[in-house]
VOGU-3710 file (C-alpha; in Angstrom, 3 decimals, decimal comma):
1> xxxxxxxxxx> 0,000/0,000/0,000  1,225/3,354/-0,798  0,623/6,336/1,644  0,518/9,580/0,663  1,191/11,759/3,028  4,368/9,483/5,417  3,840/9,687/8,888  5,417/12,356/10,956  8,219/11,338/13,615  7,572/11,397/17,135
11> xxxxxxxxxx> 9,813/12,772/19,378  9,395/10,179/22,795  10,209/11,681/26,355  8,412/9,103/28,844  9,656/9,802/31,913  11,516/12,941/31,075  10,815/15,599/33,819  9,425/18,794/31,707  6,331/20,881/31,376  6,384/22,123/27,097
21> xxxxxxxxxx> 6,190/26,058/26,691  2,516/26,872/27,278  1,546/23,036/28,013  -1,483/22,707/30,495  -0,738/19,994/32,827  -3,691/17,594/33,898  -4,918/18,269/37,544  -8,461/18,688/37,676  -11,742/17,448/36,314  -13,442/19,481/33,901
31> xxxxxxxxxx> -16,412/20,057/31,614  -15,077/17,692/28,506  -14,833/14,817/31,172  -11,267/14,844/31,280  -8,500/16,292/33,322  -8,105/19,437/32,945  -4,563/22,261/33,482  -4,460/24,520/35,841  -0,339/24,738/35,881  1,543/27,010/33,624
41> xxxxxxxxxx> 4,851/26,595/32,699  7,790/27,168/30,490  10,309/24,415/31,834  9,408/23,017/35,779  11,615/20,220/36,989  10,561/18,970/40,039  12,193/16,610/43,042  10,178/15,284/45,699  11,432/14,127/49,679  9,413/11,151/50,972
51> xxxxxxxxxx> 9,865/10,590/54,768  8,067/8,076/57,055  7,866/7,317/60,680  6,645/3,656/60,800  5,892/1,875/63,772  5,160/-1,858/62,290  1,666/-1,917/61,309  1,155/2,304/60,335  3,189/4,983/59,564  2,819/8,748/58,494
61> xxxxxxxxxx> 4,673/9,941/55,272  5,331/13,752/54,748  6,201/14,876/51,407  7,946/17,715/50,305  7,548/18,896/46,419  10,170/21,290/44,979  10,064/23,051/42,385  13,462/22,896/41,068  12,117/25,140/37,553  12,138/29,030/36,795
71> xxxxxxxxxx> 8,211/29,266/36,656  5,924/29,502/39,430  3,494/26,462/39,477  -0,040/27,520/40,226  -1,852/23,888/41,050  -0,337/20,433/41,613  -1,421/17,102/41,803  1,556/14,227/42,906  0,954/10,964/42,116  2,968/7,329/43,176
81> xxxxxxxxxx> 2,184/4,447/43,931  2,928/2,002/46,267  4,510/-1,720/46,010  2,722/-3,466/49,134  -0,802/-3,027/50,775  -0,855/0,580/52,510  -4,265/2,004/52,925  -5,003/5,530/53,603  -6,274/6,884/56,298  -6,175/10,642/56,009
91> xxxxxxxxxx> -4,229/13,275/54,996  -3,382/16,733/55,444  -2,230/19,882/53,501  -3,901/18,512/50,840  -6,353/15,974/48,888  -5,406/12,329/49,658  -6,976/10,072/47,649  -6,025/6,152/46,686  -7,038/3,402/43,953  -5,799/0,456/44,277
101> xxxxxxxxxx> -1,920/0,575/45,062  -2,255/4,148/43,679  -2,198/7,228/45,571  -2,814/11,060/44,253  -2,981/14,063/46,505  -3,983/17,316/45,026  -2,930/20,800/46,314  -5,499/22,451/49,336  -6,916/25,832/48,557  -3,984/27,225/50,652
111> xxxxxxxxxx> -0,679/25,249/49,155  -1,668/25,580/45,299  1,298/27,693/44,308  5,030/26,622/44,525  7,432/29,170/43,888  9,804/29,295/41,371  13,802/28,475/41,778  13,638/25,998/44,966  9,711/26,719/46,223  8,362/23,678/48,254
121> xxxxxxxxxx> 5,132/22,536/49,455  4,828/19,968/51,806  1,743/17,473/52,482  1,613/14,671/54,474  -0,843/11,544/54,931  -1,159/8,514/57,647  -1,359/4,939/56,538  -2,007/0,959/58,074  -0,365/-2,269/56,743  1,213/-5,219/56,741
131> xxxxxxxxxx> 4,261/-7,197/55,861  7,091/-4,665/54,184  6,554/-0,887/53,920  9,021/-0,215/50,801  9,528/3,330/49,799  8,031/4,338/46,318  10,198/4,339/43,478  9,107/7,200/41,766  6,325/10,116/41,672  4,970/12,476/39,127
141> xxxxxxxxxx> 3,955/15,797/39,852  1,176/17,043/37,516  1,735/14,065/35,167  5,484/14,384/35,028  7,752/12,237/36,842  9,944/13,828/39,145  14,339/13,715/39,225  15,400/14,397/36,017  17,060/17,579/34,594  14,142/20,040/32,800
151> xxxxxxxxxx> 14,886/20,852/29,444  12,814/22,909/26,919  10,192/22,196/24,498  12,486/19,538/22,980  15,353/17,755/24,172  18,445/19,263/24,348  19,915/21,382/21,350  17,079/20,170/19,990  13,930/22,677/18,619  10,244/22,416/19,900
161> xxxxxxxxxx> 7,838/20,070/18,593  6,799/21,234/14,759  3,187/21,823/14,326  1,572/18,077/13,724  4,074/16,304/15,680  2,692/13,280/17,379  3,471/13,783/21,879  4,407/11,151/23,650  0,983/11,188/25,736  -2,349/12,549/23,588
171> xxxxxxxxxx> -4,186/12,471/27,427  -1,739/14,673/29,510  -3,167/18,055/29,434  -5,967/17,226/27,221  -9,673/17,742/27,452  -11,589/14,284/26,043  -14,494/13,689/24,359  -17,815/13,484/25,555  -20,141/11,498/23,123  -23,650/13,122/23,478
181> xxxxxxxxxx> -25,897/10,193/22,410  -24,233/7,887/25,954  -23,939/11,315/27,539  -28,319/11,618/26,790  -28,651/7,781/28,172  -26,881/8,132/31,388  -28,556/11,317/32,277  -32,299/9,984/31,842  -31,171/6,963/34,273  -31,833/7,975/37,951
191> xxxxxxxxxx> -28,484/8,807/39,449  -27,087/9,070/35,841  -25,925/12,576/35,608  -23,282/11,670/38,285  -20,955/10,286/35,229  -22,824/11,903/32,593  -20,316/13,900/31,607  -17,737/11,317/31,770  -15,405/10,827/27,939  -16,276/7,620/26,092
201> xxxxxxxxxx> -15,181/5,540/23,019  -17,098/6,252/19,810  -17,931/2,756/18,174  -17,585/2,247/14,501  -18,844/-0,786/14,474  -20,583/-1,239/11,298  -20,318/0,332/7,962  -23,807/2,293/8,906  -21,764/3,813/11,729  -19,677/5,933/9,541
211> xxxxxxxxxx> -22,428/8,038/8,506  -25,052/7,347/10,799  -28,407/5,339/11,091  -32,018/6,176/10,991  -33,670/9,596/9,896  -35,650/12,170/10,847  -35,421/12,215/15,095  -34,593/9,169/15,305  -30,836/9,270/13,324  -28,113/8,369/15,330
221> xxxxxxxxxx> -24,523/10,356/14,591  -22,060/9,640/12,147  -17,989/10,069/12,673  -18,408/13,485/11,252  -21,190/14,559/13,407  -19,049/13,354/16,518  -15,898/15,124/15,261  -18,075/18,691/14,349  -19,149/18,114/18,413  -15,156/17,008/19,362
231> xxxxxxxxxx> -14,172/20,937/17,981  -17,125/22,725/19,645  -16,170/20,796/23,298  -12,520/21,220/22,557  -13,502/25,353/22,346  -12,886/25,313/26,229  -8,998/23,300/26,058  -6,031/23,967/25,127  -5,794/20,229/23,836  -8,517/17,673/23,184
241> xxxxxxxxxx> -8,925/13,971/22,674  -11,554/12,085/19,913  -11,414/7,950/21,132  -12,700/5,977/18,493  -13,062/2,269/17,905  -12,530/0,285/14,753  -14,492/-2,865/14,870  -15,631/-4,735/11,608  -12,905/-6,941/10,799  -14,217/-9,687/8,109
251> xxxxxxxxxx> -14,962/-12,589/10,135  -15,112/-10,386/12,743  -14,696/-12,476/16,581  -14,306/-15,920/15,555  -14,611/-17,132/19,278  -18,112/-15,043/19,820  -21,348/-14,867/18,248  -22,365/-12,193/20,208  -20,304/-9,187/18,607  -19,824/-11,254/14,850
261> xxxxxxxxxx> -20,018/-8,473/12,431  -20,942/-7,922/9,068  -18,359/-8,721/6,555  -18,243/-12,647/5,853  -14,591/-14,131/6,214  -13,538/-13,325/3,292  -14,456/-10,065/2,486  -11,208/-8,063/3,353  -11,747/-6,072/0,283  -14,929/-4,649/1,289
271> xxxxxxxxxx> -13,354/-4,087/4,594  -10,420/-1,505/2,780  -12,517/-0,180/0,471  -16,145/0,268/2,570  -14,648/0,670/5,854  -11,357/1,944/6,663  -11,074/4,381/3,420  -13,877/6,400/4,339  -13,051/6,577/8,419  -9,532/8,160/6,795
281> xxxxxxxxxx> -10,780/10,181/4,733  -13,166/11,637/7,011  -10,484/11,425/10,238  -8,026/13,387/7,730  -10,385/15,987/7,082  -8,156/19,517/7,618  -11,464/20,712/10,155  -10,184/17,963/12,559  -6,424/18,630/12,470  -6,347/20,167/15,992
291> xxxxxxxxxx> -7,511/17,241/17,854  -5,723/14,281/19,038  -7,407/11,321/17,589  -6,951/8,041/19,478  -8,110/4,959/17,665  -8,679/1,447/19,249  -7,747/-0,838/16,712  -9,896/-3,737/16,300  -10,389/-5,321/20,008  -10,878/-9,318/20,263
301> xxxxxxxxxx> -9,063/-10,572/16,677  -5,567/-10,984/16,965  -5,325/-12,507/19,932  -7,892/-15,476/19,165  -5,281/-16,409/16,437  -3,191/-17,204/19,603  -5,228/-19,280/22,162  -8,513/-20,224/19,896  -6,852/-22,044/16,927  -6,075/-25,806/16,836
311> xxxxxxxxxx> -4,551/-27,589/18,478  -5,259/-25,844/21,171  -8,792/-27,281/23,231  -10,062/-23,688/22,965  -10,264/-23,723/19,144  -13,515/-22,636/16,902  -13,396/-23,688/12,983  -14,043/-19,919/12,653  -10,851/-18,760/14,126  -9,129/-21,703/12,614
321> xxxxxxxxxx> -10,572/-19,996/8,686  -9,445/-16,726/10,068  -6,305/-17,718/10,794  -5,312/-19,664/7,556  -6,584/-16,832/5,767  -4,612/-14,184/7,030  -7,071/-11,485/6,741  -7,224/-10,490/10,444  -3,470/-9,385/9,845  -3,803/-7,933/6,884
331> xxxxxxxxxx> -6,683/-6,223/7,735  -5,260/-4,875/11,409  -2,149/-3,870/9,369  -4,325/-1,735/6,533  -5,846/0,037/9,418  -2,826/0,814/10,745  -1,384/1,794/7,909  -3,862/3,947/6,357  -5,088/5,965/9,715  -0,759/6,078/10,731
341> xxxxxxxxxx> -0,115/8,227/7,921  -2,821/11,258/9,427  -0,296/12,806/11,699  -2,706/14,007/14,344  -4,138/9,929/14,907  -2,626/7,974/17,578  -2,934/4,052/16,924  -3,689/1,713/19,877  -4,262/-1,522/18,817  -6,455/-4,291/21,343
351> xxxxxxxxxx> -4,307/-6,996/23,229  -6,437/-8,377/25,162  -6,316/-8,488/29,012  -4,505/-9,923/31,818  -6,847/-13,240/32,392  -6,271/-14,309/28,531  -3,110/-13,116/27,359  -1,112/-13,332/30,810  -0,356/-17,358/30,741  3,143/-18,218/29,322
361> xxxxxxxxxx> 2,237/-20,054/26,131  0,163/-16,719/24,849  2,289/-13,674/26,112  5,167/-13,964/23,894  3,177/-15,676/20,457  0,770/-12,325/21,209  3,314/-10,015/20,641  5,078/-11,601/18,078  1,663/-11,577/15,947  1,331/-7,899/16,697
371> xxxxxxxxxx> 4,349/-7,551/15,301  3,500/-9,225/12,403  0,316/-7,353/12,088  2,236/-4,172/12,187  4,479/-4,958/9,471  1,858/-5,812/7,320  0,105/-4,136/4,205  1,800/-1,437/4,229  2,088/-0,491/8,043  5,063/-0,270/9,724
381> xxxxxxxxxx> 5,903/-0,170/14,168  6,081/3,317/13,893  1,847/3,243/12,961  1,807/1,972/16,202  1,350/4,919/19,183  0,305/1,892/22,239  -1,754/-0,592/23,122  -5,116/-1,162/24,966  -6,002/-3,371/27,125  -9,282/-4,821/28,908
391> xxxxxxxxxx> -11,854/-3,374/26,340  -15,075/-3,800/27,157  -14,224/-6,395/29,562  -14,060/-6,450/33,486  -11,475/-7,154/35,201  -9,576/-4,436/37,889  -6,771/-2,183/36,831  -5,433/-3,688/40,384  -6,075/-6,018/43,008  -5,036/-4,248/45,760
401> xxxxxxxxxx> -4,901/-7,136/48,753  -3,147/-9,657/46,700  -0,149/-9,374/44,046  1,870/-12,465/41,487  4,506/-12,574/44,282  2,396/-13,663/47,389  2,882/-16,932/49,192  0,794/-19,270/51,513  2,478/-22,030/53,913  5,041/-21,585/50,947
411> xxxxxxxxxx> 2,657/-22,409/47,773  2,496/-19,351/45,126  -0,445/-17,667/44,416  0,606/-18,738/40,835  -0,786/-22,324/42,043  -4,046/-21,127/42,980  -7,212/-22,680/41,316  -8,408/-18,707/40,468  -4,676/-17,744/39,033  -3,677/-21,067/37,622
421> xxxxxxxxxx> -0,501/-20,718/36,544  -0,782/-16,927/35,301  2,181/-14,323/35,310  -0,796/-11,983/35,986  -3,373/-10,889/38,459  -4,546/-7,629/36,958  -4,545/-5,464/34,185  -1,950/-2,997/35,038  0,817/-5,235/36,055  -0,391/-7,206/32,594
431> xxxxxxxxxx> -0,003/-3,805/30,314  3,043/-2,963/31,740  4,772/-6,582/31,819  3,418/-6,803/27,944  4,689/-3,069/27,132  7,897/-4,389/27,914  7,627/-7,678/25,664  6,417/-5,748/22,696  9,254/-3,143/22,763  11,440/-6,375/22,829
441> xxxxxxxxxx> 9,598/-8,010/19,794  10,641/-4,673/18,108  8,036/-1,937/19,053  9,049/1,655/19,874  10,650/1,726/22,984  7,780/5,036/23,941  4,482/3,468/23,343  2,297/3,490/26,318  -0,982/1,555/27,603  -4,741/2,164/27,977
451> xxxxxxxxxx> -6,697/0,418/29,971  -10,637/0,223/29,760  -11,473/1,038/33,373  -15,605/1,430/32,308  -16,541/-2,232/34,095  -13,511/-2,834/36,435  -14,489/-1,510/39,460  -16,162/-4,514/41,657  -17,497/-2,355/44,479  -20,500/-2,838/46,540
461> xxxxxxxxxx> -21,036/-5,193/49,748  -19,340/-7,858/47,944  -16,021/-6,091/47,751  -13,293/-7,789/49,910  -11,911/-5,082/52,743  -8,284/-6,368/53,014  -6,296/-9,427/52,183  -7,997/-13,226/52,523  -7,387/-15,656/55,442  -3,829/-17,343/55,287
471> xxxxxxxxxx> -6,077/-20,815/56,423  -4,885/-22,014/52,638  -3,554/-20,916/49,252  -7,099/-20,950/47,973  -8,925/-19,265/50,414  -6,100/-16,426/50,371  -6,579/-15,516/46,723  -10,686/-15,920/46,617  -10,679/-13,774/50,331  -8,647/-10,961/48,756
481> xxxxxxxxxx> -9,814/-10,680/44,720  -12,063/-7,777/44,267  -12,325/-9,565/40,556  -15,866/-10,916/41,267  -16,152/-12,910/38,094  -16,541/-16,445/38,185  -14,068/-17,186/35,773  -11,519/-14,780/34,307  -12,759/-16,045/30,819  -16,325/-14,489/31,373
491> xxxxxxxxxx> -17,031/-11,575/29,416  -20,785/-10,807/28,847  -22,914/-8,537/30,970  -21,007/-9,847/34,427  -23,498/-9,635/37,351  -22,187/-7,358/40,193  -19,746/-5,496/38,101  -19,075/-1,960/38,597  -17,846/1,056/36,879  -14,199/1,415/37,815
501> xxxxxxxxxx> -11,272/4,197/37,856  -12,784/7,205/36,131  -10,846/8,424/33,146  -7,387/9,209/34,511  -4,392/10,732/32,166  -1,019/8,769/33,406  -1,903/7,028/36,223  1,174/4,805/36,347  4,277/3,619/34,726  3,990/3,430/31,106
511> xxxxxxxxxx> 0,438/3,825/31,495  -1,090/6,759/29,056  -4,581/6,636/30,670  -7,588/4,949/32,333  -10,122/5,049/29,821  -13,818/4,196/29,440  -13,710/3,151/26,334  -16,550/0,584/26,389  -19,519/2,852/27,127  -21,053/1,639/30,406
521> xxxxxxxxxx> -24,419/0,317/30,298  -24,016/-0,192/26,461  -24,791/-4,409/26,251  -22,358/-6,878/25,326  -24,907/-9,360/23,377  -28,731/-10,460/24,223  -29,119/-12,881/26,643  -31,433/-14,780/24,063  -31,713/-14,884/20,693  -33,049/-11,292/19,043
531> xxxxxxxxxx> -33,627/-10,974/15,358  -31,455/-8,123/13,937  -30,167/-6,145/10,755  -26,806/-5,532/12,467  -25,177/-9,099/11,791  -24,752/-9,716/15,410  -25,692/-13,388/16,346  -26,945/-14,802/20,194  -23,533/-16,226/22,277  -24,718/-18,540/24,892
541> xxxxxxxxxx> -22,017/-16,830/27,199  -24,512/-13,678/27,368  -27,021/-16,584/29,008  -27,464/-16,784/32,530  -28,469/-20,386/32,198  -25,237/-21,367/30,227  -22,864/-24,047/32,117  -19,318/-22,728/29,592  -17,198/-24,099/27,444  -13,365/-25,051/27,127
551> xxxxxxxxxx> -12,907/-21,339/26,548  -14,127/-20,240/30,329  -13,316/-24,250/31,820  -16,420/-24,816/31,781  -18,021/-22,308/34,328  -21,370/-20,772/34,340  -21,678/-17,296/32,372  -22,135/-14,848/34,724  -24,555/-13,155/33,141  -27,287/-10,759/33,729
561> xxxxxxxxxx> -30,565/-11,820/32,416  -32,824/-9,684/30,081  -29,993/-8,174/28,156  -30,788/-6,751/24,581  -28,566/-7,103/21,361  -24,558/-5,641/21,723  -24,179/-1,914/21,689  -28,403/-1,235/22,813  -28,883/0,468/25,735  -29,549/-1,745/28,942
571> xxxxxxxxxx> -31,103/-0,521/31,637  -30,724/-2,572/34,120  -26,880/-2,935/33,872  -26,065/0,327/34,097  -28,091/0,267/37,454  -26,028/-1,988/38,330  -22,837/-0,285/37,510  -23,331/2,719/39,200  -24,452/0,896/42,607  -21,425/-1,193/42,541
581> xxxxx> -19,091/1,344/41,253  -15,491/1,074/42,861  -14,194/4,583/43,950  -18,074/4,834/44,878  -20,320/7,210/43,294
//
């Protein structure tokens, strides 16, 4: 495939410690749903002291932020996170807050500014737990992490960022897009306008998508009527984010009847021409150059070429056709290719989650596919800004009472009948122990991670409080997993779910963001058969009544009754979402 227009370098600073001339530095919720800036600055550096006094099961930490830059910050936020189980239990001198092993503190009304050339704030917070207390490692202070010489726009000697220029993180700083149609359906649910305003995905799941469905009142949007919204919300920021999902591979989710798509097997053609052409042509439109455009790339396909393909017991005959086809690659690698070479579209392409990609015998194949897929038709690794992970599925961003490395009466939590052998137990230790696979399978050594936090937050009365009796291995890891599923392979409508981190820019380690990507209280698939014109068929996994298959060993479904066809509005699981949500409501 030839490109007309080659895609723009990107200049790749994760980790380096530097505000950009003018750049607006996420700290605080704002109307477009996403952090918003509140700190100007031409070139802060920042260090940060972190002192304890423990006395074996608490301790207090006071932190001291300097600003080691020669602009005045007006608004922080720090951010670190912690290796073991500490738990808040107040703070002071400013706005403690934790998720998981995370922990963010924003600046009090009083402490907002820090002073140029050696200014300091200091905050402090008190804390319980048990077995080791390590120090953090490292901290961020609005977004950027902390101990490294400032330079300037660029690196140094070199000039600013030319006009187009891909950054190393679309969400830092940015504003992000609230779709108005989800926006409409939260709000008319009681409670809804608490996360109303919150940014979603826009799905392209169809060829109808593109341009819209229905007429009159009842017309749904196209791409271009979300992107005309995108510029009027991104009025208010200095930066803004469009998410949208591709979704319509030919042959589309071999392993699930539930979101099967349009295009037969075999139809990659259609797919170029019908599909991804027009989503270019529209996404390069010059009216939409000032947004950041994040694409997910085509969630559940490459990775059933991995674990649902013979010989494994797992396999379908549709992912088997798929697979000796090639058109999942070559399609993934069109789409790459063709929405790479817009230089204001950022690329993150699905890989799965921690409970199916985590296991030894799919983590490395995974990424060499990706690789493949990247290197295909026409696209190259440098189409490729990061990955996503957990789209539209459930499980947590972290277990916070339990992590890969705990032990009972000597037996690994590996060895547990929940884990089973995984290198995993959540989706942010997954994304960043896969980040660092795929840079070694020959991805840029800058790309960062999504996760979908929309489902993942498993609050409610059912939520463990702290780590799981020590009486056994087993009863350990099912006492202390806030993952309430009852099998990590369950994906459809999961009873007792909840929606999880809200939309978060950098959150971690080579994280870019929390995302919602999947809209909450959109269904996954009908929990009985439903005659439709949108291709998608009835997957016993979105029955309550089902008793599995190989895929989830055999395990009931887990999932809610009465749900209508994928992508419909449903009700009763958004209900359900917000009462279980995990932080709360």
């Amino acid at each position: 495939m030839s490109r007309s227009t080659p895609p723009l370098p990107r200049r790749r600073r994760r980790g380096r410690a530097l505000l950009a001339a003018g750049a607006l530095i996420a700290t605080a919720l704002g109307t477009g749903g996403m952090l918003q800036g509140t700190a100007s600055a031409a070139a802060v550096g920042c260090s940060v002291d972190y002192r304890t006094n423990d006395w074996g099961s608490g301790f207090t930490a006071d932190v001291t932020i300097t600003n080691s830059g020669t602009t005045a910050v007006n608004g922080w936020t720090l951010s670190y996170a912690y290796a073991g189980n500490q738990t808040l239990s107040g703070g002071w001198n400013g706005q403690w807050s934790q998720s998981g092993r995370n922990i963010t503190v924003r600046n009090a009304a009083h402490n907002a500014g820090i002073a140029a050339n050696g200014g300091s704030v200091s905050t402090g917070a008190q804390f319980t737990y048990s077995g080791s207390n390590a120090a953090p490692t490292s901290f961020a202070v609005n977004g950027v992490t902390c101990g490294e010489d400032p330079g300037g726009p660029g690196e140094p000697g070199e000039p600013g960022n030319p006009p187009g220029d891909r950054v190393d993180n679309p969400y830092v700083g940015a504003g992000v897009y609230v779709n108005p149609e989800w926006s409409a359906n939260a709000a008319a649910e009681p409670g809804g306008s608490r996360i109303a305003n919150q940014p979603t995905g826009v799905w392209l799941d169809r060829t109808a998508a593109i341009h819209g469905t229905g007429q009159g009142g009842g017309r749904t949007m196209g791409l271009r009527d979300h992107l005309d919204a995108a510029v009027i919300q991104a009025r208010s920021h200095s930066e803004f984010v469009f998410q949208v999902v591709v979704y319509n591979l030919p042959g589309r989710d071999c392993s699930a009847l539930a979101s099967n798509g349009e295009l037969g097997p075999t139809e990659i053609g259609r797919y170029k021409s019908e599909f991804i052409d027009p989503i270019a042509e529209i996404l390069a439109d010059p009216a939409y150059a000032d947004l950041r455009i994040v694409t997910t790339i085509e969630i559940d396909s490459l990775p059933n070429l991995v674990t649902n393909v013979t010989p494994r017991p797992t396999a379908t005959p549709e992912c088997d056709v798929m697979k000796a086809n090639g058109n999942y690659v070559e399609g993934v690698g069109y789409a790459l290719g063709k929405l790479g070479a817009i230089p204001n579209v950022y690329n993150y392409v699905d890989a799965g989650h921690y409970g199916w990609i985590g296991w030894d015998d799919n983590f490395t194949a995974s990424a060499q596919l990706f690789k493949t897929a990247a290197t295909t038709a026409g696209a190259s690794v440098d189409d490729v800004h990061g990955f996503i992970v957990n789209t539209a599925n459930f499980g947590p961003a972290v277990e916070p009472y339990y992590s890969i490395s705990d032990s009972v009466n000597g037996a690994s939590v590996r060895e547990s009948k929940w884990v089973d052998w995984n290198r995993y137990v959540d989706n942010q230790g997954f994304a960043q122990g896969f980040r660092s696979e795929l840079v070694r399978q020959g991805f840029d050594s800058g790309i960062g991670m999504l996760i979908d936090t929309s489902r993942s937050g498993w609050g409610g009365s059912d939520r463990p409080s702290g780590p799981g009796p020590s009486t056994s291995l087993d009863a350990f890891v099912e006492g202390s997993r806030v993952d309430g599923r009852i099998h990590q392979g369950n994906w459809c409508n999961q009873a007792g779910a909840g929606l999880g981190e809200r939309p978060t820019a950098a959150p971690a380690t080579g994280i870019d963001a929390y995302v919602w990507m999947k809209p909450p209280g959109e269904s996954d698939g009908s929990s009985s058969e439903i005659p439709n014109d949108e291709g998608k068929g009835f997957d016993r996994m979105c029955d309550p009544t089902y008793e599995g298959n190989p895929r989830n060993n055999n395990n009931m479904s887990g999932a809610l009754p009465n749900a209508p066809v994928s992508g419909h509005w449903f009700s009763a699981q958004f209900q359900e979402l917000m009462a279980n949500a995990y932080p709360p409501l």
